[in-house]
KOLGU-4560 file (N, C-alpha, C; in nm, 3 decimals, padded with zeros to 5 digits):
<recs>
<n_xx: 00.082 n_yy: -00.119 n_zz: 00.000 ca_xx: 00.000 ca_yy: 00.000 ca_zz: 00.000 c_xx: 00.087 c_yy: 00.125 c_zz: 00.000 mol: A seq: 1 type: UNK>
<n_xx: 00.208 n_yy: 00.129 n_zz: 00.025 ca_xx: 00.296 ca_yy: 00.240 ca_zz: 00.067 c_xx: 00.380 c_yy: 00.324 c_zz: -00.090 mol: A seq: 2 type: UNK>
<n_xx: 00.361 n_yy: 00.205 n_zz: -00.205 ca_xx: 00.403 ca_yy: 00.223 ca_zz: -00.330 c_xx: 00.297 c_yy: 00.318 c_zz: -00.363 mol: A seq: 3 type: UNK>
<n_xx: 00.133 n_yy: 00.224 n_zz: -00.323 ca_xx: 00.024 ca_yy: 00.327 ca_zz: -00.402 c_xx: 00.010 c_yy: 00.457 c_zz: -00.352 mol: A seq: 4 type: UNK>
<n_xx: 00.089 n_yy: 00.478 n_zz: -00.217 ca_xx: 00.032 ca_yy: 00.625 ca_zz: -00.158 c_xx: 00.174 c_yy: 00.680 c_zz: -00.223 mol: A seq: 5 type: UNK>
<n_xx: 00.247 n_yy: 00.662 n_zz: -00.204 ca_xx: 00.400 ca_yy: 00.728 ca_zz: -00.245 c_xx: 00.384 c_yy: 00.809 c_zz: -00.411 mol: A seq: 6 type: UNK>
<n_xx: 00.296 n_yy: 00.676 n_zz: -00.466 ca_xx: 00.283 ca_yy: 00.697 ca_zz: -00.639 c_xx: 00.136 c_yy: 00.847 c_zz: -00.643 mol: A seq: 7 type: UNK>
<n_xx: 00.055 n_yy: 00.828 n_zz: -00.535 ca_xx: -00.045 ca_yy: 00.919 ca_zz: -00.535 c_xx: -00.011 c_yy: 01.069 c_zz: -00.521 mol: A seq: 8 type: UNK>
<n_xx: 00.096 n_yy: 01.077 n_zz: -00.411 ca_xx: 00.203 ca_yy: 01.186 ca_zz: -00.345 c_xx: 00.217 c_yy: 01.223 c_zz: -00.479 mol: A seq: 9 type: UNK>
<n_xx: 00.295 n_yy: 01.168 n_zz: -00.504 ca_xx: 00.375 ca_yy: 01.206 ca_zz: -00.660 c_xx: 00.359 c_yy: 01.266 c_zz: -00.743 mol: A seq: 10 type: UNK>
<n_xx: 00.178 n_yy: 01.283 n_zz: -00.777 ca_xx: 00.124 ca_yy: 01.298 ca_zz: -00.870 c_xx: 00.058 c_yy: 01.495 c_zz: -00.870 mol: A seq: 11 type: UNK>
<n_xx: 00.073 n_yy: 01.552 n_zz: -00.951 ca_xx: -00.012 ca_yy: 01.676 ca_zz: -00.949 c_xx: -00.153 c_yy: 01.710 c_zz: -00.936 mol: A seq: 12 type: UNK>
<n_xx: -00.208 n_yy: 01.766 n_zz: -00.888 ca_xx: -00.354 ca_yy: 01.797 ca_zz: -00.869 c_xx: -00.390 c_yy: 01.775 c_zz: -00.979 mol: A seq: 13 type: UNK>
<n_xx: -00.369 n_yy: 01.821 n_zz: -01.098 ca_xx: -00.421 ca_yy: 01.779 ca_zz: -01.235 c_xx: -00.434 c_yy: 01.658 c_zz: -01.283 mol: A seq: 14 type: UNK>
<n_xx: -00.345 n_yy: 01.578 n_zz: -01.213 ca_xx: -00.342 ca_yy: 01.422 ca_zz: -01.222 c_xx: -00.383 c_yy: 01.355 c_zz: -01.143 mol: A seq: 15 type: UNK>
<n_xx: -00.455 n_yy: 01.408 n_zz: -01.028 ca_xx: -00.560 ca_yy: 01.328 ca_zz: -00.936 c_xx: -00.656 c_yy: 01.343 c_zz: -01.013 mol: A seq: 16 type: UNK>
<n_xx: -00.690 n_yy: 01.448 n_zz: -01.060 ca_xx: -00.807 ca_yy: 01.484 ca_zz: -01.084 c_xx: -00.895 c_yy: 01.372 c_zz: -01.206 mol: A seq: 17 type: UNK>
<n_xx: -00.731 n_yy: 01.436 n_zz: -01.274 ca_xx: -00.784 ca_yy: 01.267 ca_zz: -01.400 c_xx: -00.819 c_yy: 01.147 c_zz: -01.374 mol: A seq: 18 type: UNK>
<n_xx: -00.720 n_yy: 01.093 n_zz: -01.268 ca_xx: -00.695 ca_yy: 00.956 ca_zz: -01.235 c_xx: -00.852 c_yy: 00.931 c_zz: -01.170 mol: A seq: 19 type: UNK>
<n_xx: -00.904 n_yy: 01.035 n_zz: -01.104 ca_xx: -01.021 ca_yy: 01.049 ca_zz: -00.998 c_xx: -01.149 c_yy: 01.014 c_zz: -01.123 mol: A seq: 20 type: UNK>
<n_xx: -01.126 n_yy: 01.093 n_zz: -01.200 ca_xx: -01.257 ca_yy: 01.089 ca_zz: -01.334 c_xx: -01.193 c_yy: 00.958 c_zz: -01.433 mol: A seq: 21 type: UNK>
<n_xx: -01.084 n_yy: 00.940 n_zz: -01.440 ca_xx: -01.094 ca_yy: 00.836 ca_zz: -01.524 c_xx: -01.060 c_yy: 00.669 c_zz: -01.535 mol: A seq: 22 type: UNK>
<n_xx: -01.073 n_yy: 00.655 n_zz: -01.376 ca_xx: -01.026 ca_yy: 00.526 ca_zz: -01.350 c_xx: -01.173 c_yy: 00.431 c_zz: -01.290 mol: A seq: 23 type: UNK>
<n_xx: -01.272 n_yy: 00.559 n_zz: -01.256 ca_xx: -01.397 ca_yy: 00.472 ca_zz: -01.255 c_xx: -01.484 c_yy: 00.441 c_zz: -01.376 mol: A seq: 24 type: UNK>
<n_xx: -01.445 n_yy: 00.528 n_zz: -01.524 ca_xx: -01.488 ca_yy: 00.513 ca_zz: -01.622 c_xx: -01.444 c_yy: 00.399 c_zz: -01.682 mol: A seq: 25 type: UNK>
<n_xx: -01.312 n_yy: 00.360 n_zz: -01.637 ca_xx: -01.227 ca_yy: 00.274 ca_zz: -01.684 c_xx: -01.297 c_yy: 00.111 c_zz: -01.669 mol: A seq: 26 type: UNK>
<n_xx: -01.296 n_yy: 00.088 n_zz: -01.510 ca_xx: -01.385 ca_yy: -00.010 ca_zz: -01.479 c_xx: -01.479 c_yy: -00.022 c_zz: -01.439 mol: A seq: 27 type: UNK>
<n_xx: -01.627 n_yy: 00.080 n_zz: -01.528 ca_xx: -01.715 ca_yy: 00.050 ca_zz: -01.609 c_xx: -01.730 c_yy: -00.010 c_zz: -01.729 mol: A seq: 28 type: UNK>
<n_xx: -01.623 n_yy: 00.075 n_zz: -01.846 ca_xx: -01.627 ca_yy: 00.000 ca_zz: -01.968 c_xx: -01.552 c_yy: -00.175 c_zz: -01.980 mol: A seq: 29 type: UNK>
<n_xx: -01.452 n_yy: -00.151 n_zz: -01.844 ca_xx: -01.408 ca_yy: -00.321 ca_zz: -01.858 c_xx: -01.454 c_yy: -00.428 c_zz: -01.809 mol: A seq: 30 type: UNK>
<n_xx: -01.578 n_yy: -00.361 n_zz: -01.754 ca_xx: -01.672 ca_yy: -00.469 ca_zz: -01.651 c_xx: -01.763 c_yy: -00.496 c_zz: -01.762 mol: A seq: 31 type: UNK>
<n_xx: -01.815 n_yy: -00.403 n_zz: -01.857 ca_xx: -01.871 ca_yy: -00.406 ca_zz: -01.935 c_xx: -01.846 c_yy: -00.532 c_zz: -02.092 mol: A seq: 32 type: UNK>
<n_xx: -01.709 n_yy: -00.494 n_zz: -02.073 ca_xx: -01.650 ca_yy: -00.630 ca_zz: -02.193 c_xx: -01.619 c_yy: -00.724 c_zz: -02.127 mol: A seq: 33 type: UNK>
<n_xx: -01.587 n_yy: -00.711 n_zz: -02.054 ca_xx: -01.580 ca_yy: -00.877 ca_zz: -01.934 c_xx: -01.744 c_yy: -00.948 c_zz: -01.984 mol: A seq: 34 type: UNK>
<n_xx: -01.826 n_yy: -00.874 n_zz: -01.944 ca_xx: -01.974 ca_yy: -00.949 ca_zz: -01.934 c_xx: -02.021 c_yy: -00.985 c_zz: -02.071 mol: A seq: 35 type: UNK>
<n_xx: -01.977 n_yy: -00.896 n_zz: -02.201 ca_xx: -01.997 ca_yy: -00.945 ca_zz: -02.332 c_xx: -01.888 c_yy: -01.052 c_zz: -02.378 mol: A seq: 36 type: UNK>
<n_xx: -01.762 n_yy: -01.051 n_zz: -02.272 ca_xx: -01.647 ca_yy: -01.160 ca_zz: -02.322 c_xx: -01.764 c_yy: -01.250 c_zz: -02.303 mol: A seq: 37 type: UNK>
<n_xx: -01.810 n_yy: -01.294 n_zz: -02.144 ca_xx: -01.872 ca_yy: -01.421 ca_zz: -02.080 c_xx: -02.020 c_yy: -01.464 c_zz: -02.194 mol: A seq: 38 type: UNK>
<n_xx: -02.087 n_yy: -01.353 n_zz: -02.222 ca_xx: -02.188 ca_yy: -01.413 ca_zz: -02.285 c_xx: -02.193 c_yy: -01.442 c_zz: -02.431 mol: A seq: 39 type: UNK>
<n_xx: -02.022 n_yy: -01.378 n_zz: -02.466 ca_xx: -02.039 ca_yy: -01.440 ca_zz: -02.606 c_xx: -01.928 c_yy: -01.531 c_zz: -02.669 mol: A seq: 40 type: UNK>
<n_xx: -01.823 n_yy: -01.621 n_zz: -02.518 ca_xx: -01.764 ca_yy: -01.672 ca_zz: -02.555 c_xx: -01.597 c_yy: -01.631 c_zz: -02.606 mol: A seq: 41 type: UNK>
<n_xx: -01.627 n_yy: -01.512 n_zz: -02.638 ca_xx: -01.477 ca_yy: -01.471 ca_zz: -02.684 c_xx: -01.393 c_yy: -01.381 c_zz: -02.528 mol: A seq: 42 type: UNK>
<n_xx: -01.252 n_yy: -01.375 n_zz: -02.598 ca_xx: -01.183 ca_yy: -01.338 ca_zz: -02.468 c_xx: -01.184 c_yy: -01.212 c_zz: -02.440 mol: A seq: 43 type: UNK>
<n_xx: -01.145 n_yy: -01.139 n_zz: -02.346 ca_xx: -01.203 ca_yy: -00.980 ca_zz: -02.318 c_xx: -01.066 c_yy: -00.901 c_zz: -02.435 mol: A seq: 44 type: UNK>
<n_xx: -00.996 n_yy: -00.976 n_zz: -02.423 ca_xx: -00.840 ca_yy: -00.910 ca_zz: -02.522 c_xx: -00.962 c_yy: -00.909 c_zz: -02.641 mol: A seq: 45 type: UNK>
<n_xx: -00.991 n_yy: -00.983 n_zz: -02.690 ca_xx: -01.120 ca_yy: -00.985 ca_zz: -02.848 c_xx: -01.207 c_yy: -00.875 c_zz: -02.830 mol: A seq: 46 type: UNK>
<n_xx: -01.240 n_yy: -00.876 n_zz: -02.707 ca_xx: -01.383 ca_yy: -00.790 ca_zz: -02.736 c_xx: -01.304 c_yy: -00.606 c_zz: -02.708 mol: A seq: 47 type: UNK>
<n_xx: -01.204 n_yy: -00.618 n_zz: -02.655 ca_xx: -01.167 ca_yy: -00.498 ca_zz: -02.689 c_xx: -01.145 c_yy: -00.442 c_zz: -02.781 mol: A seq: 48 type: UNK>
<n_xx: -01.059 n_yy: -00.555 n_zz: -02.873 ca_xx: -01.021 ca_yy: -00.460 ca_zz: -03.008 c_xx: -01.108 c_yy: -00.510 c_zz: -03.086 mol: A seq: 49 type: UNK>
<n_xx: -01.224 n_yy: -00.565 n_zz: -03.087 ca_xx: -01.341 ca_yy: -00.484 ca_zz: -03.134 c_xx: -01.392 c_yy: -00.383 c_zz: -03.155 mol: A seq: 50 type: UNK>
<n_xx: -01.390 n_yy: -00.359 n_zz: -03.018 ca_xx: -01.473 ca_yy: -00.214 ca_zz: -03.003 c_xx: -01.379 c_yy: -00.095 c_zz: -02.963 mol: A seq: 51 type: UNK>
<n_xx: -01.228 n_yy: -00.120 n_zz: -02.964 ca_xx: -01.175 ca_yy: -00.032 ca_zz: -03.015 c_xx: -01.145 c_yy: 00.022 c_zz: -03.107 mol: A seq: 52 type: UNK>
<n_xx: -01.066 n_yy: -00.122 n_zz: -03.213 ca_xx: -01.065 ca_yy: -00.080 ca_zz: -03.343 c_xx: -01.192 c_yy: -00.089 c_zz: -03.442 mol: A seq: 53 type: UNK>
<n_xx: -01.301 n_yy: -00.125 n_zz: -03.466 ca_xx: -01.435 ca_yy: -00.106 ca_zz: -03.500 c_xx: -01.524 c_yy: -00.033 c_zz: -03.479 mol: A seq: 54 type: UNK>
<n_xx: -01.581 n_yy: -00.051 n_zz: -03.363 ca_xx: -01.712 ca_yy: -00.030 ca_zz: -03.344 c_xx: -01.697 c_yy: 00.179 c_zz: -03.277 mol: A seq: 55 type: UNK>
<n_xx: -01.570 n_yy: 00.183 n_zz: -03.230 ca_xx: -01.550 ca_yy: 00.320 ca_zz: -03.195 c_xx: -01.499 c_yy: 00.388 c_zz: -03.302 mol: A seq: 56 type: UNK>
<n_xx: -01.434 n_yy: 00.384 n_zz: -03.339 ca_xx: -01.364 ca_yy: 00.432 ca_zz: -03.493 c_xx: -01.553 c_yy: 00.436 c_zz: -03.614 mol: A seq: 57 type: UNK>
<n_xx: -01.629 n_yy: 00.342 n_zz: -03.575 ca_xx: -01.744 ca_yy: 00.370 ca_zz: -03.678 c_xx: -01.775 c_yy: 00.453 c_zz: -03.634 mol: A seq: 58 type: UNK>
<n_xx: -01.835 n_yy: 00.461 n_zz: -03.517 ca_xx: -01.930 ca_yy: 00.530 ca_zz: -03.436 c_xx: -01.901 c_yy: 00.683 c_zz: -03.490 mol: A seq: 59 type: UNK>
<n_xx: -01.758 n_yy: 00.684 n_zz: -03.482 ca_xx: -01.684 ca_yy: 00.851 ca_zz: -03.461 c_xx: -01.747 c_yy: 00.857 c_zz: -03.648 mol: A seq: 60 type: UNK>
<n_xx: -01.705 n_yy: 00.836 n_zz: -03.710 ca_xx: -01.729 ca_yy: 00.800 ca_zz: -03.888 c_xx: -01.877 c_yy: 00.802 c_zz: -03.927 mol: A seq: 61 type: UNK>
<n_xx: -01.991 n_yy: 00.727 n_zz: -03.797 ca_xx: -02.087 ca_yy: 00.793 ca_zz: -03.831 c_xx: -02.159 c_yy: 00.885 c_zz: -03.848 mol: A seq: 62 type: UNK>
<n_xx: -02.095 n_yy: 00.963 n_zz: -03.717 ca_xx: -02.154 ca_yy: 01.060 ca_zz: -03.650 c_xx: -02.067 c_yy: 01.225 c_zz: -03.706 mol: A seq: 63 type: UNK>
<n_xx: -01.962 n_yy: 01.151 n_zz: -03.799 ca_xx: -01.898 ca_yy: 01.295 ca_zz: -03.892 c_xx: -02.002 c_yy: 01.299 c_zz: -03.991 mol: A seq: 64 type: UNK>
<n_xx: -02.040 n_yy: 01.209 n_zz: -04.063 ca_xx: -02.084 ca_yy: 01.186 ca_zz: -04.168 c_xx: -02.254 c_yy: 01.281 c_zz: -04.151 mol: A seq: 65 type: UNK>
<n_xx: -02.317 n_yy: 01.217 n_zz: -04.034 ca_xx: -02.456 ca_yy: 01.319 ca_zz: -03.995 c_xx: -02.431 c_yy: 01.408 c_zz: -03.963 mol: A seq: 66 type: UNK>
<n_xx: -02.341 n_yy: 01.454 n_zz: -03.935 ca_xx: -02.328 ca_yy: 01.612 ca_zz: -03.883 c_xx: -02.289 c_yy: 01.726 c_zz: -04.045 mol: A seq: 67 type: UNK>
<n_xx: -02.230 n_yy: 01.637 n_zz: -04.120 ca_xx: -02.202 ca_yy: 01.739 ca_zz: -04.239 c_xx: -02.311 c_yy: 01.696 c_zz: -04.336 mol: A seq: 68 type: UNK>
<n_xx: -02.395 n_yy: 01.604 n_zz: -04.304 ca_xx: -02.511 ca_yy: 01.615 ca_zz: -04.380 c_xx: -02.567 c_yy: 01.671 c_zz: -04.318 mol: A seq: 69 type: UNK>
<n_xx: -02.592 n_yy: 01.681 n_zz: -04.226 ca_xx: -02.677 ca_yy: 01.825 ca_zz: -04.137 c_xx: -02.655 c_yy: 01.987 c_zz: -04.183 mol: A seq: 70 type: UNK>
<n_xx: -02.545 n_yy: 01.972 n_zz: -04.170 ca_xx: -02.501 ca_yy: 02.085 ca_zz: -04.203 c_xx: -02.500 c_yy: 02.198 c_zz: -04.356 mol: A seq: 71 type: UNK>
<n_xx: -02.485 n_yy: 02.076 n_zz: -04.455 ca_xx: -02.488 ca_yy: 02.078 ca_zz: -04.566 c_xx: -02.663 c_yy: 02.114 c_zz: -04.626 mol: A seq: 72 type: UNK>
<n_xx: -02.747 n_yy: 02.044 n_zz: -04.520 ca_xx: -02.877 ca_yy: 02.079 ca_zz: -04.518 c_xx: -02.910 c_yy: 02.188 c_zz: -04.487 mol: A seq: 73 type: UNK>
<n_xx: -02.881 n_yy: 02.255 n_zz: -04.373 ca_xx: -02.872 ca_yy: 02.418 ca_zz: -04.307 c_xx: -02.824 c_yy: 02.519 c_zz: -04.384 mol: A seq: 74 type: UNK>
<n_xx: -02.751 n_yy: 02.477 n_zz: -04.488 ca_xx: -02.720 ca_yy: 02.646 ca_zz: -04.549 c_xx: -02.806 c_yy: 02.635 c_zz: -04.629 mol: A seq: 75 type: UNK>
<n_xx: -02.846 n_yy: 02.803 n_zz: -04.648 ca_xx: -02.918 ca_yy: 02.872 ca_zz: -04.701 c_xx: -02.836 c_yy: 02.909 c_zz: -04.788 mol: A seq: 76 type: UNK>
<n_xx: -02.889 n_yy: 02.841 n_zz: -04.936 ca_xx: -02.808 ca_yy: 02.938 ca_zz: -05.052 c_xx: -02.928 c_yy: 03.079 c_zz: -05.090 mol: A seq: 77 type: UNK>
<n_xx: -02.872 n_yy: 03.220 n_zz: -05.080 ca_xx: -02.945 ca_yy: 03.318 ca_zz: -05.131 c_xx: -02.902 c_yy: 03.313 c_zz: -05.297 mol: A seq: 78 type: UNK>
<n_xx: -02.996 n_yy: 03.386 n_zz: -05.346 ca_xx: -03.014 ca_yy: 03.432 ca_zz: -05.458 c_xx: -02.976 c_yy: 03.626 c_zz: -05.493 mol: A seq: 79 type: UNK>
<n_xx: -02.850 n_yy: 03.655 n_zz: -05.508 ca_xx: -02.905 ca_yy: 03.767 ca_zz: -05.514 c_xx: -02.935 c_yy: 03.846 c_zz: -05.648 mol: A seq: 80 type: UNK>
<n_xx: -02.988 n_yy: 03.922 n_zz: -05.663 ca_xx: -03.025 ca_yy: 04.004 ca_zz: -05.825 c_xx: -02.894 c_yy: 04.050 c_zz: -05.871 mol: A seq: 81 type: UNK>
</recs>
């Protein structure tokens, strides 16, 4: 325990802060592929780079793609004389 407080010491307020916000996000999403490893058979190393290299990389690709068709929808071409 004396490594983890020493390593905590160590660290800058800016880096608690992260560690504070991003280490419970962390094991949410890995509790999360743990439970799709178990119910679908494959190993959690698989289901990560799934949905790292796939399914997040689409997601981001989909969601460019609706936004500049959105956008592309929103302008107003005028006409002028």
């Amino acid at each position: 325990m004396s490594k983890l407080r020493t390593y905590w010491d160590s660290r800058s307020l800016f880096g608690k802060i992260v560690m504070a916000i991003a280490l419970p996000i962390f094991a949410i999403v890995a509790g999360i592929e743990h439970l799709i490893a178990r119910m679908t058979g494959a190993t959690y190393n698989e289901v990560n780079i799934i949905v790292y290299y796939l399914i997040i990389p689409l997601s981001w690709t989909l969601m460019f793609d609706y936004i500049t068709k959105m956008a592309a929808k929103c302008t107003i071409k005028r006409s002028y004389p």
